[in-house]
BAKOLKE-498369 format. One line per field, with one value per residue (C-alpha): residue in one letter; x, y, z. Coordinates in steps of 0.02 Angstrom, whole numbers, padded with zeros to 5 digits. Last residue first. Layout:
! residues N
res = c(a|...) .
c1 = c(X|...) .
c2 = c(Y|...) .
c3 = c(Z|...) .
***
This chain:
! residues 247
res = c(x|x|x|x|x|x|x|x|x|x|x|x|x|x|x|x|x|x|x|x|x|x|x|x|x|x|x|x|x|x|x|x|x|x|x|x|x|x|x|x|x|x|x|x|x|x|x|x|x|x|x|x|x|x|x|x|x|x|x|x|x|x|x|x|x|x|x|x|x|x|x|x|x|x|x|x|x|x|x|x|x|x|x|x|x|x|x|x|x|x|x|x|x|x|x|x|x|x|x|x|x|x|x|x|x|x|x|x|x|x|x|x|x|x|x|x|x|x|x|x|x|x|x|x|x|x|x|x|x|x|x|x|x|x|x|x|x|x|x|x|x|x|x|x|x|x|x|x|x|x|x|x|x|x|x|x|x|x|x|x|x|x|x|x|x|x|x|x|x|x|x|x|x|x|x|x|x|x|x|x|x|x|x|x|x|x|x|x|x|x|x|x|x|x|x|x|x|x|x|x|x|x|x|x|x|x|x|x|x|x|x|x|x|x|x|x|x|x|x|x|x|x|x|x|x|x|x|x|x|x|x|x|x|x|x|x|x|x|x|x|x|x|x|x|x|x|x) .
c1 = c(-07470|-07459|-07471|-07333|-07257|-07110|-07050|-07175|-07204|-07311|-07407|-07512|-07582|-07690|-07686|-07824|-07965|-07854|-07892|-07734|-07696|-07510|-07420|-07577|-07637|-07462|-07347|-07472|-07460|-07277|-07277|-07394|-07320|-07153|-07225|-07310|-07152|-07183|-07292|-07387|-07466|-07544|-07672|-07675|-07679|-07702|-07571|-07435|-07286|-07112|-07052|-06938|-07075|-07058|-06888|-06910|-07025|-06912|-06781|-06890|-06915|-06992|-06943|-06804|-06669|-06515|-06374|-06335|-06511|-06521|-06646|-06703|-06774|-06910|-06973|-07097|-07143|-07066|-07075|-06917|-06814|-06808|-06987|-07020|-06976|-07057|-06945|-06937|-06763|-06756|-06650|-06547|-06378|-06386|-06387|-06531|-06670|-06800|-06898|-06975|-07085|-07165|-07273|-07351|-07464|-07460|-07378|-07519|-07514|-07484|-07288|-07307|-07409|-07297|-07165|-07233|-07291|-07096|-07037|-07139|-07034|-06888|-06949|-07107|-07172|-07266|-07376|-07469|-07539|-07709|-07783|-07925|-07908|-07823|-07685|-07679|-07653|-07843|-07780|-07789|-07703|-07758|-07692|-07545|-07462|-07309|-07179|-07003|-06920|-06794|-06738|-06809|-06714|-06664|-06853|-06923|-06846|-06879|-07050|-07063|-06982|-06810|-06802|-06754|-06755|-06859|-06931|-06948|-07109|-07139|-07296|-07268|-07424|-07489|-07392|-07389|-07257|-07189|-07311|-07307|-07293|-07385|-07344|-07449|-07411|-07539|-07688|-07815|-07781|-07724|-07657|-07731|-07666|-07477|-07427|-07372|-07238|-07241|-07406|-07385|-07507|-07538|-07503|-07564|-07503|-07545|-07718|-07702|-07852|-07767|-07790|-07636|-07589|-07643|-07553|-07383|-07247|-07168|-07036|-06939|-06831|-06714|-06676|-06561|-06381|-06482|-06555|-06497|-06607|-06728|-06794|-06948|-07016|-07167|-07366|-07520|-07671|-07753|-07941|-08026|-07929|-07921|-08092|-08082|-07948|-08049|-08211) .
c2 = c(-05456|-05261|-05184|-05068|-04951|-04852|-04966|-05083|-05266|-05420|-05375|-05511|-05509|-05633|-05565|-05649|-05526|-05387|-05441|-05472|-05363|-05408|-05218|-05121|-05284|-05381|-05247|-05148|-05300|-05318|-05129|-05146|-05293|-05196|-05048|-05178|-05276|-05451|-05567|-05587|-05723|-05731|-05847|-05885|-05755|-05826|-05777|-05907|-05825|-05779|-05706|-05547|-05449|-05550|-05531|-05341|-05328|-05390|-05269|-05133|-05178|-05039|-05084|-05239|-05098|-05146|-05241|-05381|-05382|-05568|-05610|-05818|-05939|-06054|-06098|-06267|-06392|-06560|-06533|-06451|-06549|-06705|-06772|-06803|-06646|-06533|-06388|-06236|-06240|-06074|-05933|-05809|-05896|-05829|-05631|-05496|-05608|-05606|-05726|-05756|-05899|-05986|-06140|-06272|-06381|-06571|-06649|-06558|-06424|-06423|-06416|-06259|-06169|-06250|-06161|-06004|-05964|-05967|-05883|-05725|-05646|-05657|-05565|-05594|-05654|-05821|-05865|-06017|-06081|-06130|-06109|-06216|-06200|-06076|-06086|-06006|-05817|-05848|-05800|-05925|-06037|-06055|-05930|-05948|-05969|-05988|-06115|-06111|-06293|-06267|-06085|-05905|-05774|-05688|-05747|-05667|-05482|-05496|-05520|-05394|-05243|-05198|-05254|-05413|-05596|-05696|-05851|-06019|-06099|-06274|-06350|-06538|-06613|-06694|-06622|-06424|-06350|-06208|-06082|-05904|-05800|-05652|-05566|-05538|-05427|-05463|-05575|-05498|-05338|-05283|-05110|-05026|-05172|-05153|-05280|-05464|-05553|-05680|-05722|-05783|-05782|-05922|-05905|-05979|-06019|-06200|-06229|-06280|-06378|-06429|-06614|-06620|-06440|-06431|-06604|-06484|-06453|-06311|-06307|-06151|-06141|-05966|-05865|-05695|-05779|-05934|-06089|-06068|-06195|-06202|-06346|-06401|-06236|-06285|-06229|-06174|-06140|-05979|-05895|-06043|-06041|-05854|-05839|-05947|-05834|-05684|-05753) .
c3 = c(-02262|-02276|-02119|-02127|-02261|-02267|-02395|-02469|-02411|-02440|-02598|-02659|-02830|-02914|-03115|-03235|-03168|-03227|-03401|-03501|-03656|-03673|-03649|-03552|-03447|-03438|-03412|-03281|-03193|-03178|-03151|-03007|-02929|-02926|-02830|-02683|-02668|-02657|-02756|-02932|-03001|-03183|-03240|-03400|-03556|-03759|-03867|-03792|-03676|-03757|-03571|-03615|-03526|-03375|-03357|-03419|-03264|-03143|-03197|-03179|-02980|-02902|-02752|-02760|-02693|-02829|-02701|-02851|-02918|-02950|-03082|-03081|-03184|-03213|-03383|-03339|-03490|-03429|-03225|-03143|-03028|-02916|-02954|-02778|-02695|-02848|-02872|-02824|-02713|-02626|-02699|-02605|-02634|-02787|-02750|-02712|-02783|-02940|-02963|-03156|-03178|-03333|-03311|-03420|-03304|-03357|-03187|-03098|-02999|-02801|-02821|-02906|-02759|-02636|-02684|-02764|-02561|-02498|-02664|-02630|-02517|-02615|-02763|-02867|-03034|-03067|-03226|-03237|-03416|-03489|-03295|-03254|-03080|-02983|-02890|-02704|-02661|-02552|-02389|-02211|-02108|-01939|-01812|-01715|-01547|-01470|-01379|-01398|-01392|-01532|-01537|-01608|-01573|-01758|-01824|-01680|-01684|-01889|-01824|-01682|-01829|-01864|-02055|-02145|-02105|-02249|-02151|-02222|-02126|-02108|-02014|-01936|-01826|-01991|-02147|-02192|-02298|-02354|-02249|-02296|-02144|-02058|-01902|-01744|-01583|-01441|-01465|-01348|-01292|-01465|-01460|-01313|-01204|-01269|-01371|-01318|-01439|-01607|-01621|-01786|-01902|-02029|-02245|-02364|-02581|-02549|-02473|-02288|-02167|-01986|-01974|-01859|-01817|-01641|-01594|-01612|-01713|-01804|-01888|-01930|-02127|-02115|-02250|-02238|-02298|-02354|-02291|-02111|-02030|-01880|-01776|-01679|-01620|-01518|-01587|-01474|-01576|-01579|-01626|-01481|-01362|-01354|-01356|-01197|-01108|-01165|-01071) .
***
């Protein structure tokens, strides 16, 4: 019985390759015949299972961690890892090599773009640049766009541009904060980057990601300070310190 519920909650993946894109980032591909057909919305993330756990823990899948996925193509997933902290998944993303096997769950999370949007509004830190990716590249050539990152140091940022356009669409303000060894929680910095954003009267869709305390502020900026509803701001806080569990 658990071996065939296990079948059927993960599918088994190989490392393909893995590439330094950044003092702390690293791009892992994943291949496999498990991921061809596989249903992803940009802005996802799978679960890793990335080592066992102890039985009283969780019997069943063992020790999972959560990653935005870059890109997803046929049997070909791509996943640019942010390596921090002591934990089982910075532990993996140090060790992992070409030809490791593992397993994950199917992609899941509802931080994707929404519809129908008069603008597009992304904040975050690091973290959050691997889902903004694909989450710009999946709106049309006509979206207007504003984005603030904010990042430790230059060589930090991940390329958000559209592959096959070569740059930034006509009508998209992206840019980047760099902290320069600043801790990115509670972020005030971010939130004057987004503050000093000239943005049209009406609100879009806002979409915040990373720290927990910094998402607040950004949103508290835009409902209190701009008068946005809080039903136009899609958070997703992937990390606080002193906090686990947050994915």
């Amino acid at each position: 019985m658990k071996s065939r519920l296990v079948d059927r909650l993960l599918l088994p993946v190989r490392v393909d390759s893995i590439e330094q894109q950044g003092p702390r980032l690293r791009k892992v591909t994943l291949t496999g015949p498990a991921l061809a057909g596989l249903a992803w919305q940009p802005g996802q993330h799978v679960r890793l299972q990335v080592a066992p756990a102890p039985p009283a823990i969780d019997w069943l899948v063992g020790t999972l961690r959560t990653y935005s996925v870059w890109d997803h193509h046929d049997r070909t997933m791509e996943l640019i890892v942010f390596d921090h902290g002591e934990g089982p998944g910075a532990g993996w993303a140090r060790t992992a090599r070409p030809g490791d096997e593992l397993m994950l769950l199917k992609p899941q999370g509802d931080f994707t773009p929404r519809s129908g949007a008069r603008y597009h509004l992304f904040a975050g830190d690091e973290t959050a640049q691997v889902s903004f990716g694909p989450m710009l590249r999946a709106l049309t050539d006509d979206a207007q766009v504003f984005a603030r990152v904010e990042v430790d140091t230059p060589e930090e940022r991940v390329d958000l541009s559209p592959k096959h356009l070569g740059g930034p669409r006509p009508g998209w303000n992206v840019d980047w904060t760099y902290r320069q060894g600043r801790s990115a929680a509670s972020s005030r910095s971010l939130v004057e980057a987004v503050r000093g954003l000239s943005l049209p009267d009406e609100p879009g869709v806002a979409y915040l990601a990373g720290e927990a305390r910094t998402i607040q502020l950004v949103r508290r900026h835009l409902v209190e300070d701009r008068g946005w509803s809080r039903r136009d701001v899609v958070t997703k806080p992937y990390w606080t310190p002193g906090r686990k569990g947050l994915d």
